[in-house]
Steps between C-alpha positions, in 0.01 A plus 500: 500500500595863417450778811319803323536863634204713400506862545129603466542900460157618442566765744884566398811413677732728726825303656320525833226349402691229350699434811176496710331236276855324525440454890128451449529185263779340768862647449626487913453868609837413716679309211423840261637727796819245587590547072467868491728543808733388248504810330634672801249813419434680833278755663176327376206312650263206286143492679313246399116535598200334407211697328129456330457649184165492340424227763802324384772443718857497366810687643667796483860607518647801554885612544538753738806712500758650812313727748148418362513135581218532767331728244288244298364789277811637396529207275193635296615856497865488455630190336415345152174287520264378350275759314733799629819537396620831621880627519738543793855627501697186658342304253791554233703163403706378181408169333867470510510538915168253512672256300786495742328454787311194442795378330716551802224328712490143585159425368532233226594490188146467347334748689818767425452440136137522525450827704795677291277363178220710642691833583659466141188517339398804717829655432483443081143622532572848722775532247308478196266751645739746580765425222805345687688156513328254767869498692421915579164489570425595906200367634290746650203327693599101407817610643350541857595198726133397482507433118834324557331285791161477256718367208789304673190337726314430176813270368536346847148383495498387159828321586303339801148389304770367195210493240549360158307740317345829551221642352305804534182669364471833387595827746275723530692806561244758618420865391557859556838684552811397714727714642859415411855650553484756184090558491183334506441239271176355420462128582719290421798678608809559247707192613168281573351575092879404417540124693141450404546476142388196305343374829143512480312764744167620591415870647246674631401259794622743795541849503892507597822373412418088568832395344848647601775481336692258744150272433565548099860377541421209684256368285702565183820354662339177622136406304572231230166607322199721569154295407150580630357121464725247648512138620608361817425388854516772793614373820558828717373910408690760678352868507701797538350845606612849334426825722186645256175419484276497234208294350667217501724323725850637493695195511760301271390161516749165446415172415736228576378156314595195254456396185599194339841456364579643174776216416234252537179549374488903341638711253769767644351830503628878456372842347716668203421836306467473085626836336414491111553734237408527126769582240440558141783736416858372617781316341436119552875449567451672787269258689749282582715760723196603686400179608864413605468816707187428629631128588813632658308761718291182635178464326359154558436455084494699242277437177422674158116441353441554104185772482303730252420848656333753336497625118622090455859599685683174534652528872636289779382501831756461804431330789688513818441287818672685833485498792374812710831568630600555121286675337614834476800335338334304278320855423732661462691288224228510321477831482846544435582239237178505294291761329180462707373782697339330763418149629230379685534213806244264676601274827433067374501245717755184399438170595807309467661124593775511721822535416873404529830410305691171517793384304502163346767298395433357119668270321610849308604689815359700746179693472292764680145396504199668615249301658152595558231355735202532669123392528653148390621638190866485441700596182928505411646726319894521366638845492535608117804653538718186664317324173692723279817487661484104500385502099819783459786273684403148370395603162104385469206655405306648750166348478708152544622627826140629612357194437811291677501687773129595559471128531737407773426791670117369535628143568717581781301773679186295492663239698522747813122569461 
C-alpha cells in the first residue's frame, strides 16, 4: 500500500496553518518541538492550543516572539499569519544566511534539503518580483523566525508522516488587497500570484488573503499533483485553524490515507503542461535545432504534427510535453528559435507504466534495456543507441542486431518474472 497526503485547501493554506493540521493529524507536538531545537533559533515561544471553528475543532499554532511570549495576541498583530501579513523591522534575513543556518544545524539530511527547497522557491519568487538573483533576495516577513519555524516545521513533519505521494486540490486564495513591504497588493500577493503559477486556484471564497506566500511555497515545493477527484482510503483528518473568520471555516485540512500500490495493480500517475504552436512560415531545416533545444532544456517529448491552417497554408504543429517547473523555458525557446508569436498551454494528465533501466548481457555484448511494468503488463526494450554501436563494431545490419538482441533480452528477463 501507498500512504497518501492530501492537502484539501478550499480555504487556502498559510505555513501556520499547515503546521497546526501537522499536529492535528498526529505528528508528536514534543517530537516537532525536540527537531526545531535543532535549529538553535532563540527568543521564541510555539503555543499549541485547541480551538472550534465553525463547530469544528482543529488546532491552532502560533509563534510568539521575545518579550510578547505571554502576549497571545501579539502573534495576530505583529508577526506573519495567516490572513495578515504585515511588516516589522527585525524581520530582515538573506536566503543566503537562512540557508546557513539550517545547514549548520543538526537536523537531518532530508529535512535540511527539504526546508532549504522551500525558502529557495520563496527566494527565486521575491526575486523575480523585484528583479534580483534568488542568492540577494532578503526576506522581509518569511524571514521572521516564525516563517523559518512554519517552514523548517513543515519539512520536519512531512519527514515524520513519510508519505509516498502528495496531492492537493485547488487553493483558494481569497480576495481583496494585502498589504506588503512596497504597497498594497490585491489578493494574491506579488510572491503568492508568482509560486502559484500553473497550480490550479480558486478565489473569491473569503474576503482576505487565505493563502500566504510561505503556504504557496510549500505546496509548490512538496505536492506531486493537484487533482480535485481522487481515489484512496482516509485513515486520519487533521484540521488546522487560521486567525480570520469568515463564512466558512478557516482551516487547512490534511488527509493522511492509502491507496493501493502503483507497482502492482495501477498505472503510475503525474500531471505535465502541453505548449503548442502553429508554424506556417519558417525554414524546415530549422526544426531540428529547436527540438534539440527544447530536449536539452528538459522537455519530456517533443513532436511535430502535419496541418492545413487557413487560406490552405500547409504548417506543422509543435508539441511540447514539460513539466511545470519548465515551462517558461520551454517558452521561451520557442519563442526564441521559431517564428511564432505566441503559444498556447493546457495542464494533461499521463498515465504511465513504471519504469527503470537494466543492462543485459547478450550474446553481442552488453545492453541497456528499459523495462516497463505494471497492472500485470510488462514490456523490454533495448536502448537504440547500444544497437548501433554493436551493428558499427561487428559489422551487421542493424535490424539483425534488433531482432538478436530484442530476443534474448525478452528470454532472459522473463525468467526473473
Amino acid at each position: 500500500m501507498k500512504k497518501i497526503l492530501y492537502y484539501d485547501c478550499f480555504a487556502g493554506i498559510s505555513g501556520d496553518m499547515h503546521l497546526a493540521a501537522m499536529i492535528d493529524i498526529g505528528v508528536p507536538e514534543d517530537y516537532l518541538r525536540q527537531e526545531l531545537e535543532k535549529l538553535a533559533l532563540k527568543d521564541y515561544d510555539l503555543q499549541v492550543s485547541k480551538v472550534v471553528t465553525h463547530g469544528i475543532s482543529s488546532t491552532r499554532v502560533q509563534v510568539v516572539l521575545g518579550e510578547h511570549k505571554d502576549q497571545k495576541t501579539f502573534q495576530l498583530n505583529q508577526t506573519l499569519r495567516h490572513g495578515q501579513e504585515t511588516v516589522h523591522e527585525h524581520s530582515f534575513r538573506s536566503f543566503a544566511e537562512i540557508r546557513d543556518m539550517i545547514t549548520r544545524s543538526t537536523l537531518s539530511d532530508h529535512v535540511k534539503s527539504l526546508s532549504i527547497g522551500i525558502f529557495e522557491r520563496l527566494a527565486i519568487a521575491e526575486g523575480k518580483v523585484h528583479n534580483r538573483p534568488a542568492e540577494q533576495v532578503h526576506f522581509h516577513e518569511v524571514g521572521a523566525v516564525d516563517s523559518i519555524v512554519d517552514i523548517v516545521g513543515a519539512a520536519i513533519c512531512i519527514d515524520y508522516l513519510k508519505p509516498d505521494r502528495i496531492i492537493a486540490s485547488p487553493v483558494e486564495v481569497g480576495s481583496g488587497m494585502v498589504k506588503c513591504m512596497h504597497g498594497i497588493y490585491p489578493v494574491p500577493a506579488p510572491a503568492t500570484a508568482e509560486l502559484l503559477q500553473h497550480i490550479p486556484i480558486t478565489l473569491g471564497k473569503v474576503p482576505f488573503e487565505a493563502t500566504t506566500p510561505t503556504g504557496a511555497a510549500i505546496l509548490a515545493t512538496v505536492v506531486d499533483e493537484f487533482q480535485k477527484l481522487i481515489s484512496f482510503t482516509p485513515l486520519k483528518v487533521g484540521y488546522g485553524a487560521g486567525s480570520r473568520d469568515s463564512d466558512i471555516p478557516n482551516v487547512l485540512r490534511i488527509v493522511l490515507g492509502e491507496s493501493e500500490d502503483e507497482n502492482h495493480n495501477v498505472f503510475r500517475h503525474e500531471q505535465a503542461m502541453i505548449i503548442e504552436c502553429n508554424i506556417d512560415d519558417m525554414n524546415p531545416e530549422l526544426y531540428d535545432y529547436v527540438v534539440n533545444r527544447l530536449f536539452e532544456a528538459g522537455a519530456q517529448d517533443v513532436f511535430l504534427t502535419p496541418i492545413v491552417m487557413k487560406k490552405m497554408r500547409s504548417a506543422q504543429k509543435i508539441s511540447v510535453l514539460c513539466s511545470r517547473d519548465t515551462f517558461d523555458a520551454m517558452t521561451k525557446i520557442l519563442m526564441q528559435e521559431t517564428t511564432t508569436l505566441g503559444v498556447r498551454s493546457y495542464c494533461v494528465d499521463k498515465w504511465m507504466l513504471q519504469r527503470e533501466m537494466v543492462v543485459v548481457e547478450t550474446s553481442l555484448g552488453k545492453v541497456r534495456v528499459k523495462k516497463s511494468y505494471g497492472s500485470g503488463i510488462v514490456k523490454f526494450k533495448a536502448e537504440y543507441d547500444d544497437c548501433i554501436e554493436i551493428a558499427r563494431k561487428q559489422n551487421r545490419s542493424l535490424p539483425e542486431v534488433m531482432h538478436i538482441v530484442q530476443q534474448e533480452v525478452a528470454e532472459k528477463l522473463s525468467r526473473l518474472l
